[in-house]
BABAVO-881533 format. One record per residue (C-alpha): residue in one letter; chain; x, y, z. Coordinates in steps of 0.02 Angstrom, whole numbers. Layout:
+-----+-------+--------+--------+--------+
! res ! chain !      u !      v !      w !
+-----+-------+--------+--------+--------+
!   A !     A !      X !      Y !      Z !
...
+-----+-------+--------+--------+--------+
% end
This chain:
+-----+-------+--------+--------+--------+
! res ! chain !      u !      v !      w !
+-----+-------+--------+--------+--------+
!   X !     A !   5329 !   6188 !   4436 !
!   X !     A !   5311 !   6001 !   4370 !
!   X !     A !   5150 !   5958 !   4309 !
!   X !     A !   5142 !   5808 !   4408 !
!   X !     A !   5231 !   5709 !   4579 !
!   X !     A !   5260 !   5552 !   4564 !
!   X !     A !   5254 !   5438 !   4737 !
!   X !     A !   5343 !   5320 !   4781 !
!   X !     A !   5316 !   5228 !   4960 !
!   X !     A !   5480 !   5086 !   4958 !
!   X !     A !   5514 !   4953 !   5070 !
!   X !     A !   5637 !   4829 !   5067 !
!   X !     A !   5590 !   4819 !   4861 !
!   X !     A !   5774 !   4787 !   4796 !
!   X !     A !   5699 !   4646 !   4676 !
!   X !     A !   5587 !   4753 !   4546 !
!   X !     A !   5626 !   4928 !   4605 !
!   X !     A !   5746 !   4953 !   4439 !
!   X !     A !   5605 !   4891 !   4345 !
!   X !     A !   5493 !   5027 !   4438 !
!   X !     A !   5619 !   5173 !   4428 !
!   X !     A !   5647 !   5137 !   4248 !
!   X !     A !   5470 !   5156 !   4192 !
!   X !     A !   5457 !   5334 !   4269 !
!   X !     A !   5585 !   5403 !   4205 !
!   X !     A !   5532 !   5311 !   4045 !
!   X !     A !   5376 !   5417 !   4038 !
!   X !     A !   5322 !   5502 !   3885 !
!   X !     A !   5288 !   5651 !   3984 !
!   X !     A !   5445 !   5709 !   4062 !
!   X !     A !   5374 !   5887 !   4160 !
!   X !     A !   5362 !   5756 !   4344 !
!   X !     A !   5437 !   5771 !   4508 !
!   X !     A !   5497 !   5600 !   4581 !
!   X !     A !   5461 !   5563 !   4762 !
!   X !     A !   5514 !   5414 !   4841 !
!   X !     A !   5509 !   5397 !   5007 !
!   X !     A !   5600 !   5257 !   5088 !
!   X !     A !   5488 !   5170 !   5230 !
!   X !     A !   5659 !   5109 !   5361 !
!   X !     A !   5732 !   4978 !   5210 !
!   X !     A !   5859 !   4856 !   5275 !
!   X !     A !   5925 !   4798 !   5089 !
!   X !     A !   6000 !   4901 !   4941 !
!   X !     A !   5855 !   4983 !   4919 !
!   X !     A !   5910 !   5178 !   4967 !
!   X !     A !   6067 !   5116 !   4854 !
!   X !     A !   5964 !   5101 !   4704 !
!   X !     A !   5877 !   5280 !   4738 !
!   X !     A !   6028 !   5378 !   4765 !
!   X !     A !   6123 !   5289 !   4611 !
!   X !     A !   5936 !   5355 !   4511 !
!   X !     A !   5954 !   5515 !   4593 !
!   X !     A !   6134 !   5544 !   4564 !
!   X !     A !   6080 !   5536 !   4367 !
!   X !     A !   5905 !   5602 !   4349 !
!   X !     A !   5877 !   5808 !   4450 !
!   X !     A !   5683 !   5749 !   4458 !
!   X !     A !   5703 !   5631 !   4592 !
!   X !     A !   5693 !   5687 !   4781 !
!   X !     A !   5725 !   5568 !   4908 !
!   X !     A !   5635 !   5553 !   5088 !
!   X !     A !   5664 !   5463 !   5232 !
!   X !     A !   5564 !   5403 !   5368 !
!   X !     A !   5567 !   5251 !   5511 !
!   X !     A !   5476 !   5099 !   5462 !
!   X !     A !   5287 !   5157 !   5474 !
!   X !     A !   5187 !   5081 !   5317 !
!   X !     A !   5162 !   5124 !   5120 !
!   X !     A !   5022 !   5248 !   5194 !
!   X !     A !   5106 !   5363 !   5309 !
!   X !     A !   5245 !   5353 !   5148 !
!   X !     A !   5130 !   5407 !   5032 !
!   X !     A !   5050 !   5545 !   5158 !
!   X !     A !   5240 !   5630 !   5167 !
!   X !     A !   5274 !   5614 !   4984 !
!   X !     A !   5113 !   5705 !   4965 !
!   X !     A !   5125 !   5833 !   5082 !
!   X !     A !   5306 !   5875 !   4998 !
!   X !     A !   5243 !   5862 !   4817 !
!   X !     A !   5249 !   6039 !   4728 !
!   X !     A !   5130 !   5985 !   4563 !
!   X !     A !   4941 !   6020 !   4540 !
!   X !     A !   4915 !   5830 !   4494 !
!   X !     A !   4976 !   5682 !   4574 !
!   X !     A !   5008 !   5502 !   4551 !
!   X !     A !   5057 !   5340 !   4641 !
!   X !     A !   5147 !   5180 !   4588 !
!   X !     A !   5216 !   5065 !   4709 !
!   X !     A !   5383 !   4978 !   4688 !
!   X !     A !   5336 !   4815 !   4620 !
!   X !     A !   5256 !   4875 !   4480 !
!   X !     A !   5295 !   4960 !   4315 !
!   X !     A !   5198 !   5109 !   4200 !
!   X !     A !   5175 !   5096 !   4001 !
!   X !     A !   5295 !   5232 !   3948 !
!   X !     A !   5112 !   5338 !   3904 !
!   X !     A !   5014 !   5314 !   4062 !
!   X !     A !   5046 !   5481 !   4118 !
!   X !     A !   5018 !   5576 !   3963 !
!   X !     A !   4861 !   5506 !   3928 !
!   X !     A !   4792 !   5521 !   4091 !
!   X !     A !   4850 !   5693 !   4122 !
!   X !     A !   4797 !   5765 !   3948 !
!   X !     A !   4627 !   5673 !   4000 !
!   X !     A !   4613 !   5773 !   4169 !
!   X !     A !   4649 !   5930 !   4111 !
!   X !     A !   4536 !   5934 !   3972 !
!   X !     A !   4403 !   5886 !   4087 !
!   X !     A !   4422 !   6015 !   4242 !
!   X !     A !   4289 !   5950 !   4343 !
!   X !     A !   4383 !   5772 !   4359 !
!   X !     A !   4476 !   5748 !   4526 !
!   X !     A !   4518 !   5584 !   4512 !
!   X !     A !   4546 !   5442 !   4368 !
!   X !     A !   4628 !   5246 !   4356 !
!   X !     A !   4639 !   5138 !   4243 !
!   X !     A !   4666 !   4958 !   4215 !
!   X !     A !   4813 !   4847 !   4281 !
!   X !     A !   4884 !   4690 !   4207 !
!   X !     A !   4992 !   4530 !   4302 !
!   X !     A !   5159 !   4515 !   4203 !
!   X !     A !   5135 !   4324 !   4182 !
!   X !     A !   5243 !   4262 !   4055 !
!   X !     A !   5238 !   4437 !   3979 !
!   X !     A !   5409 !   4542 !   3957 !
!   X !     A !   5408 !   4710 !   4023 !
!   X !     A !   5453 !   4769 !   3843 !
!   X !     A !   5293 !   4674 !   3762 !
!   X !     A !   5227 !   4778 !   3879 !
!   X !     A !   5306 !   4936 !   3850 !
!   X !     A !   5269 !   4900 !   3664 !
!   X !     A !   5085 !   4900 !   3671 !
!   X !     A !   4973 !   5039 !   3605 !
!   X !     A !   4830 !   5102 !   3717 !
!   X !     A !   4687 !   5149 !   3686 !
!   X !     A !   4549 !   5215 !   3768 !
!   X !     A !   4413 !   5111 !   3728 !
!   X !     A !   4275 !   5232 !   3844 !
!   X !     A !   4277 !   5316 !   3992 !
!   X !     A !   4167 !   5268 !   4130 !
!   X !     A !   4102 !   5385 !   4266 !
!   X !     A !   4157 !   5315 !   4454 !
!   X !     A !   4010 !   5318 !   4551 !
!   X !     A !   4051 !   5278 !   4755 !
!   X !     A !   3898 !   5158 !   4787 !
!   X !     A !   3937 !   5053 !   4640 !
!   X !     A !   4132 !   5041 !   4694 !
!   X !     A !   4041 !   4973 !   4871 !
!   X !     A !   3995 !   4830 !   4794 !
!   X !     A !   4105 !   4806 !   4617 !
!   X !     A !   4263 !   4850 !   4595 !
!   X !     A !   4323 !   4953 !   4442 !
!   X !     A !   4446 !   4824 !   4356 !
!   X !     A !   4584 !   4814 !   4470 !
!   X !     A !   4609 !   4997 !   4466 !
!   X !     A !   4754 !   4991 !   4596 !
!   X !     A !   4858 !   5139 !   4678 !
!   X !     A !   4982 !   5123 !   4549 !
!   X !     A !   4841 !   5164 !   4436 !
!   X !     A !   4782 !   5338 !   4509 !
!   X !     A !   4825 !   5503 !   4447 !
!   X !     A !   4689 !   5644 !   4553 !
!   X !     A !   4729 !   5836 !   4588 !
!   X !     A !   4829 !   5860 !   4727 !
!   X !     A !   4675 !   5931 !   4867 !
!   X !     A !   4709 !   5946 !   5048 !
!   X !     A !   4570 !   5891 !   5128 !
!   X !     A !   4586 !   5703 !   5104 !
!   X !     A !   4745 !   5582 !   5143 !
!   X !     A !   4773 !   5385 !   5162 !
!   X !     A !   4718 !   5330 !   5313 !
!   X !     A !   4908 !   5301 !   5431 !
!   X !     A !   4799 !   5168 !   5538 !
!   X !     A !   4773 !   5032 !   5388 !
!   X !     A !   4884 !   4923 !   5311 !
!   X !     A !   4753 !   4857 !   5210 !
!   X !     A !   4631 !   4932 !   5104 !
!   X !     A !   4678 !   5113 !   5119 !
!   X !     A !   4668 !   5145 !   4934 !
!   X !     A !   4502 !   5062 !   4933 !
!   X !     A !   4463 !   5198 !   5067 !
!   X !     A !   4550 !   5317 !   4990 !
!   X !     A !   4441 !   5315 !   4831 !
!   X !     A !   4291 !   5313 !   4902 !
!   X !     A !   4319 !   5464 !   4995 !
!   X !     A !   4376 !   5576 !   4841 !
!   X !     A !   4229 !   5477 !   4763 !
!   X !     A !   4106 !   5540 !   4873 !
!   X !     A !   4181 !   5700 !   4864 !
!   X !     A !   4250 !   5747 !   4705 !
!   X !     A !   4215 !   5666 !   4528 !
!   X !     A !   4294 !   5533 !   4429 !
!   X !     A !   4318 !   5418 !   4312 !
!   X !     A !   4391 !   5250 !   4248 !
!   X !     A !   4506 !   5255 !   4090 !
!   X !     A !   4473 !   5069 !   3995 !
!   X !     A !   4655 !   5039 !   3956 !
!   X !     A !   4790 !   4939 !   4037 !
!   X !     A !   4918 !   5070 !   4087 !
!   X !     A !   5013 !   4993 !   4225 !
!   X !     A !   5080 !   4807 !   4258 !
!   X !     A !   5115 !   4698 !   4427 !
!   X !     A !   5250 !   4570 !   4456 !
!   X !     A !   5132 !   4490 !   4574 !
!   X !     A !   4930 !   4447 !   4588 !
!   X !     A !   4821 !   4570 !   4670 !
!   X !     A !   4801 !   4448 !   4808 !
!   X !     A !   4866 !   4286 !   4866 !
!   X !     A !   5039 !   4317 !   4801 !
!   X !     A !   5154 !   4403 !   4906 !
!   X !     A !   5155 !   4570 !   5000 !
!   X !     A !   5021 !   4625 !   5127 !
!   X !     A !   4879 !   4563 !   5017 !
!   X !     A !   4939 !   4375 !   5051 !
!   X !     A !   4849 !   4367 !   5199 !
!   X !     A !   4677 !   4352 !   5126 !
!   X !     A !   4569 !   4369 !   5286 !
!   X !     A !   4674 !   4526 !   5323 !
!   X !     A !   4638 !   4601 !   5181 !
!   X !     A !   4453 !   4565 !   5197 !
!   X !     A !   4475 !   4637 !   5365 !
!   X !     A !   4544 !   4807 !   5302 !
!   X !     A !   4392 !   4803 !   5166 !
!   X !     A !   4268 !   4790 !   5319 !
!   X !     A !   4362 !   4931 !   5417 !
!   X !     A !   4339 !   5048 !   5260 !
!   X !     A !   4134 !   5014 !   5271 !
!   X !     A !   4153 !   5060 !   5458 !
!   X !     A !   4247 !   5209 !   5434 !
!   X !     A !   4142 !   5265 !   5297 !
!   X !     A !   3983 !   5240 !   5406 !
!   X !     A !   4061 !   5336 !   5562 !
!   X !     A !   4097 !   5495 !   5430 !
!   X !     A !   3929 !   5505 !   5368 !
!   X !     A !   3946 !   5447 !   5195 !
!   X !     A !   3826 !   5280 !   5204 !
!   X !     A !   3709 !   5236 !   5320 !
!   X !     A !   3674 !   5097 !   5391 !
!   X !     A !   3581 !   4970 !   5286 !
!   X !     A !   3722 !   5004 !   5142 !
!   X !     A !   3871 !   4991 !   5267 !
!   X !     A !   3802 !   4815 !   5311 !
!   X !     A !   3758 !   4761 !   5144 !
!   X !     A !   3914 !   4786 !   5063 !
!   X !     A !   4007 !   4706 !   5220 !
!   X !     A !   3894 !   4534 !   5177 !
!   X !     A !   3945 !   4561 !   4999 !
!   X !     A !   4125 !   4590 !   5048 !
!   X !     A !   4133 !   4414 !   5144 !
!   X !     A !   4057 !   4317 !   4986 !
!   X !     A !   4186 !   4394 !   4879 !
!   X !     A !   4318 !   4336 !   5020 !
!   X !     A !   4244 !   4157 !   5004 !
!   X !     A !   4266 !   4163 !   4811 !
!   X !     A !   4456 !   4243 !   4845 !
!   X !     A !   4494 !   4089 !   4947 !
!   X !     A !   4439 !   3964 !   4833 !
!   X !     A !   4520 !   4043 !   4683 !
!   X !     A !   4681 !   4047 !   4788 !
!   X !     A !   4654 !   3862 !   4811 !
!   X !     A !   4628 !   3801 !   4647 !
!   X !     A !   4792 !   3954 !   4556 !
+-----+-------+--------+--------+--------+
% end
């Protein structure tokens, strides 16, 4: 059995998916399973795959009709065979170590469910400046799910997530935005975890305001609110916190916007 499945939710992502493809199969730690699961692509995107699958036996291709990165992600999952898992969407890239060092992190610490880690924008920055880094861990910092309500660990994106692969929790089908904001407060609330201080993965684009579904800022603000919501109707915060970190939510939206404005 690997020791971990890789996802890999792709849609139409012919531009950087070499770039992705190459850094998994670039990893350090070469015991992975590698799911991708093709969300109803219209371009050459299932003829990248199949030309990575025809070369590499770790790679298992899926198929679905066009219904979103999370229903994607939900059917990788539920076909992954490992005891860990991790996530990286298509326009982004892995250091070569990301999954050794968070993996040898988790299972020397048992009781951790879930980790991330720092991302970085490739602005200006080659993919092999990247690749040639060394990272370190400068300290490990506990999650704690009523602090991630109201600040953000460092952009620690899907693509930087690694947690054991449990079956009571799964990315919410009915957002489009947010859902691994949602996502991590759930295990958070949940399960333990913690936030490795090293930049591990890399973006072609901004976390917002630059392409892909988090362009639309308001939308994405929208799918932030609809987390606090859904968190309120399951019981995890109560009222007073679910509307608190909604008001909080909308000033950080304001500061988005003008930030957008002045990039």
């Amino acid at each position: 059995m690997p020791k971990i499945s890789i996802i890999i939710p792709i849609y139409n992502a012919e531009k950087h998916l070499r770039e992705c493809l190459n850094s998994v199969i670039s990893q350090t730690l070469r015991d992975i399973e590698i799911i991708c699961v093709d969300d109803g692509s219209v371009d050459k995107s299932m003829e990248i795959i199949e030309e990575y699958a025809s070369q590499d036996n770790r790679f298992i291709i899926l198929k679905q009709e066009n219904s979103g990165p999370s229903k994607a992600r939900n059917f990788g999952w539920d076909s992954a065979k490992s005891d860990y898992i991790a996530f990286i969407d298509s326009d982004d890239v892995w250091h070569p170590e990301k999954l050794w060092l968070q993996y040898q992190y988790m299972i020397k610490n048992y009781g951790i469910y879930y980790s991330c880690h720092k991302k970085i924008v490739l602005k200006g920055a080659s993919i092999n400046e990247f690749n040639n880094m060394t990272p370190k861990v400068c300290h490990i910092i506990k999650m704690k799910p009523f602090r991630l309500l109201f600040k953000h660990y460092s952009n620690g994106a899907t693509s930087s997530f690694m947690l054991k692969n449990v079956d009571d929790i799964r990315f919410d089908i009915r957002k489009k935005h947010s859902e691994d904001y949602l996502l991590t407060l759930q295990l958070l609330f949940k399960y333990k975890g913690v936030f490795l201080d090293c930049e591990l993965s890399a973006s072609f684009k901004e976390t917002y305001g630059d392409g892909g579904l988090s362009e639309d800022l308001w939308k994405m603000e929208q799918g932030d609110l609809n987390t606090f919501n859904v968190l309120r109707e399951q019981g995890y915060i109560g009222i007073f916190t679910y509307l608190s970190a909604s008001i909080f939510s909308l000033v950080k939206y304001l500061r988005r916007c003008f930030i957008c404005l002045v990039r």
